[in-house]
N, C-alpha and C positions, 0 to 999 in steps of 0.2 A: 304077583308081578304088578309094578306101579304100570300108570297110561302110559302110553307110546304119543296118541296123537289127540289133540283138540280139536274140535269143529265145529263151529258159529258158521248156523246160518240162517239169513234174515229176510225175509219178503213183509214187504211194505206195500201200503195200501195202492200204491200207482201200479205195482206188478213189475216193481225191479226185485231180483233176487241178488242176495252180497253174501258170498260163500268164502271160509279162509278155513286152512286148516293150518294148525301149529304141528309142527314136529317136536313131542316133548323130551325124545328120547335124545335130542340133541343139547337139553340142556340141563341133563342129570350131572354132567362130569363137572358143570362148572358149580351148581349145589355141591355137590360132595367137596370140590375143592374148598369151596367157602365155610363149608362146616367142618372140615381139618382144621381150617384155623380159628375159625370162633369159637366151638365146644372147648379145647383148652385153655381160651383167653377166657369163655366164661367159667371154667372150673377155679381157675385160679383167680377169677375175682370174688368168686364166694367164699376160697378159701380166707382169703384178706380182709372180708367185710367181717360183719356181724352175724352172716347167714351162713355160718357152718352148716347149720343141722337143714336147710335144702338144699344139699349136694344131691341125694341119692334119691329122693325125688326127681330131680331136675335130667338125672340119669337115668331114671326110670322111663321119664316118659320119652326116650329117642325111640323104644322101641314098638311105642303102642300109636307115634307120628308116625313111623312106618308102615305100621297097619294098616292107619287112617290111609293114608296118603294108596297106598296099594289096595284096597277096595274099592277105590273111586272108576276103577275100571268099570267099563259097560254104565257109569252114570249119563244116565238121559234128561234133560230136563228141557219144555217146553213149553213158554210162554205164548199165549194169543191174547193180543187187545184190540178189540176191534178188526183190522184185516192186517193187521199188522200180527206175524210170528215171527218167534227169534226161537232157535231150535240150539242148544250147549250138548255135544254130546263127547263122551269121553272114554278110548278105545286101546 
């Protein structure tokens, strides 16, 4: 299951904290829509070029972007420099 939501959040040295969260689940439909239309404009531009022979690669790897993209779930990552932290975590 891909992330649902993002969230950056940052305290800085003075003791202000700046917290956002993304909602990513609102904009999966508009990827998909996008990649309706561009995977067929790029299958047939390889069909046209000189690069027949990486179609099926190129096809290959939608399914292992999906992977990627759907393990990122529970990625936590966080930075400290000095009193400064920036906190990425992804749910």
């Amino acid at each position: 299951m891909p992330p649902c939501l993002l969230r950056i959040r940052c305290s800085l040295d003075s003791g202000r904290r700046v917290g956002l969260w993304i909602p990513l689940f609102l904009l999966y439909p508009l990827i998909l829509a996008l990649a309706l239309v561009v995977i067929p404009v790029a299958i047939l531009a390889l069909l046209f070029t000189r690069h027949r022979g990486k179609i099926l690669p190129a096809l290959r790897a939608l399914p292992q972007t999906c992977r990627v993209v759907s393990s990122t779930c529970g990625l936590r990552i966080e930075v400290h420099f000095g009193g400064n932290h920036v906190l990425v975590a992804m749910s």
